[in-house]
C-alpha positions, 0 to 999 in steps of 0.5 A, a space after each residue: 102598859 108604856 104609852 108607846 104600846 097599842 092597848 091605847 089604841 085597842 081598848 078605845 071606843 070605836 067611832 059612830 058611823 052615822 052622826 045620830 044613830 038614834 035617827 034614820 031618814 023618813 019615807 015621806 020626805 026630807 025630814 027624820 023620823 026619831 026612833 025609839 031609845 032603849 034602856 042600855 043593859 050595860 052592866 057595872 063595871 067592877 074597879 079591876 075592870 076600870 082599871 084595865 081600861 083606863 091608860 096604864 102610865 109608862 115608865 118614864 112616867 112612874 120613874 119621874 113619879 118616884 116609883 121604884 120599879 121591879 122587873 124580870 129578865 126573860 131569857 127563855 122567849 116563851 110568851 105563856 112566861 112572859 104573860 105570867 111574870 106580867 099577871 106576877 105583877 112585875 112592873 116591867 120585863 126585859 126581852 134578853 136578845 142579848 144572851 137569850 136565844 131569840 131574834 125579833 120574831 120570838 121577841 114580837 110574840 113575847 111583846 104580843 103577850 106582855 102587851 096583852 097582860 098591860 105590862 111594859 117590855 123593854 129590849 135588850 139589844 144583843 149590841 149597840 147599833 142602829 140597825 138592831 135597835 130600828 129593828 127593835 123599836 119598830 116592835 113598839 116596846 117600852 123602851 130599849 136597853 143598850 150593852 157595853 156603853 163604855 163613854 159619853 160618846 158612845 151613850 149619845 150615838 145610842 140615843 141617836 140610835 132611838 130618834 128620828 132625823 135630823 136628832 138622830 138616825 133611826 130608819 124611818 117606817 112608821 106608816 107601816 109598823 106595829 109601833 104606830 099600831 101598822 099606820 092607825 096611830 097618828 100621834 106615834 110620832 109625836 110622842 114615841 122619843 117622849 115615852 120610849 125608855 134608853 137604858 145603857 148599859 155600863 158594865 166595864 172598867 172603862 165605862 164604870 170610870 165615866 159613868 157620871 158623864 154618861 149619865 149625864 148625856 141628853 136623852 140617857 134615861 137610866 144607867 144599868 149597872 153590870 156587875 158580872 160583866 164589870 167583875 169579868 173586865 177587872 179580872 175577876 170573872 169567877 168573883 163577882 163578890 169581890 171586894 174590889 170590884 164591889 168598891 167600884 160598883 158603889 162608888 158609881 152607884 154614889 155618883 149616879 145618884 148624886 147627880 140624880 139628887 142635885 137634878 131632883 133639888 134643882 141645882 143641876 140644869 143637865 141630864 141626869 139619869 136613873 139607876 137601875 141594876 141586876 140583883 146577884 146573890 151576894 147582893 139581893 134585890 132588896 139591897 138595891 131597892 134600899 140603897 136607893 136603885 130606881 129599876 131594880 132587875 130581880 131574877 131571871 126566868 130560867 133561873 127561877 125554874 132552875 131552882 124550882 126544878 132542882 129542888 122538887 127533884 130533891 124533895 123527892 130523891 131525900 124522901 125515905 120511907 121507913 120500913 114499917 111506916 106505910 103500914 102505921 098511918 092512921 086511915 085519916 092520913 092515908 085519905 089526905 095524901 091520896 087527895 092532896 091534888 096530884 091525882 084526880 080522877 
């Protein structure tokens, strides 16, 4: 879980209520009368158990680490989805409010199950504006990402959306928001600019043209790549695998890294942020791990069950039996399909 979630706050030992439980304040004066220790029965904690309670790094953390990350877009809103892409082991998970059908009420309880599974969330915006992501922040995700970033400026107004006065403009409500567990957190705001991920989208013509800019902007963290909305601004909307439009996807990826590279090297002082982007089937998620991509987006929920539903549908329209071929199964075969796990009694 990002440092920005609650399990942090969930999972630490509650405070001592009296200074020394093991004492109590004697009949006979001012004196205290020790009381017996007892043996603690706790039991051995198990390395997995360890592992859920110690604090989860955040993305920016594993980034900086050299971590490649692979996530999952959730489009569907459903938090039982959501909390098995996190047991899948995904590094992270994006709430889509962009093109998924949700709000900020479907997106909370998606985060609730993220956040109890110790997986980072990240919100898209459905755009680029101060009030969506205040409203976004105030959920305590891991980080925020941002649509349609086409220019250097338009990349500092969306961080700006993400801090505080006087570095920025978000709405400031942290006594009482779940990102500062409703008020309880008091080190939120001292770190939440530090943990929380701003990921700008760049995804057209315009934006693609300045995207080494962009990426150079203070407080950009990654630059996500758009490939079907970059082929539908250059025209070719039913052809995302267009050589043209390829052309310019790699050549942004080269100088995003670049720039990456020299920051790595120590021979760039500036900003220069992360690569991420959307797998598509011309160009495959493990294409974008070995070309070098930082945040590599897989797959989409609804997606995968489409392919899952469409094939058991087709499993079972082609299957045929031949006349005759029921009757010539050996007793054996018989008994393993009647128990082969679709029927129980």
């Amino acid at each position: 879980m990002a440092a920005a979630s609650l399990s942090h706050l969930l999972l630490a030992p509650k405070p001592r209520t009296h200074p020394n439980p093991w004492r109590l304040p004697s009949r006979w004066g001012g004196s205290a009368t020790p009381l017996p220790r007892r043996r603690r029965l706790t039991p051995a904690i198990s390395a997995a158990a360890s592992d859920l309670l110690s604090p989860a790094p955040s993305l920016k953390s594993r980034l900086a680490a050299g971590d490649t990350l692979y996530g999952l877009f959730l489009l569907s809103f459903s938090p039982t989805l959501a909390e098995l892409a996190a047991l899948a082991g995904y590094d992270y998970v994006v709430v889509d409010m962009e093109h998924g059908p949700g709000g900020i009420p479907e997106a909370l309880a998606c985060l609730r199950a993220l956040d109890a599974a110790r997986t980072p969330a990240v919100l898209r915006l459905p755009e680029a504006s101060a009030v969506w992501a205040k409203k976004a922040l105030d959920l305590g995700p891991a980080g925020l990402m941002l649509p349609a970033v086409e220019s250097p400026a338009a990349a500092a107004e969306a961080v700006s959306y993400c801090r505080y006065p006087p570095r920025g403009v978000r709405g400031a409500a942290h006594p009482i928001v779940r990102a500062s567990a409703y008020g309880l957190d008091d080190s939120y705001l001292s770190r939440c600019e530090d943990d929380t991920l701003v990921i700008c989208q760049v995804e057209t013509a315009p934006g693609i043209a300045q995207v080494e800019a962009i990426a150079a902007v203070d407080g950009v963290d990654v630059v996500q790549m758009g490939p079907l909305d970059l082929s539908a601004s250059m025209g070719y909307l039913w052809d995302p695998g267009n050589r043209k439009v390829q052309a310019t996807l790699r050549e942004a990826e080269r100088k995003v890294l670049e720039a990456r590279k020299k920051k790595v090297a120590g021979a760039s002082d500036g900003n220069a942020a992360y690569l991420g982007g959307f797998a598509m089937p011309n160009d495959p998620p493990e294409q974008l791990k070995l070309r070098g991509y930082h945040m590599v987006a897989g797959a989409a929920d609804i997606a995968m069950f489409r392919k899952a539903a469409l094939d058991d549908v087709k499993r079972f329209r082609e299957a045929v039996m031949e006349i005759g071929e029921e009757g010539d199964e050996e007793e054996g075969e018989k008994e393993e399909k009647e128990n082969d796990g679709y029927w129980s009694e």
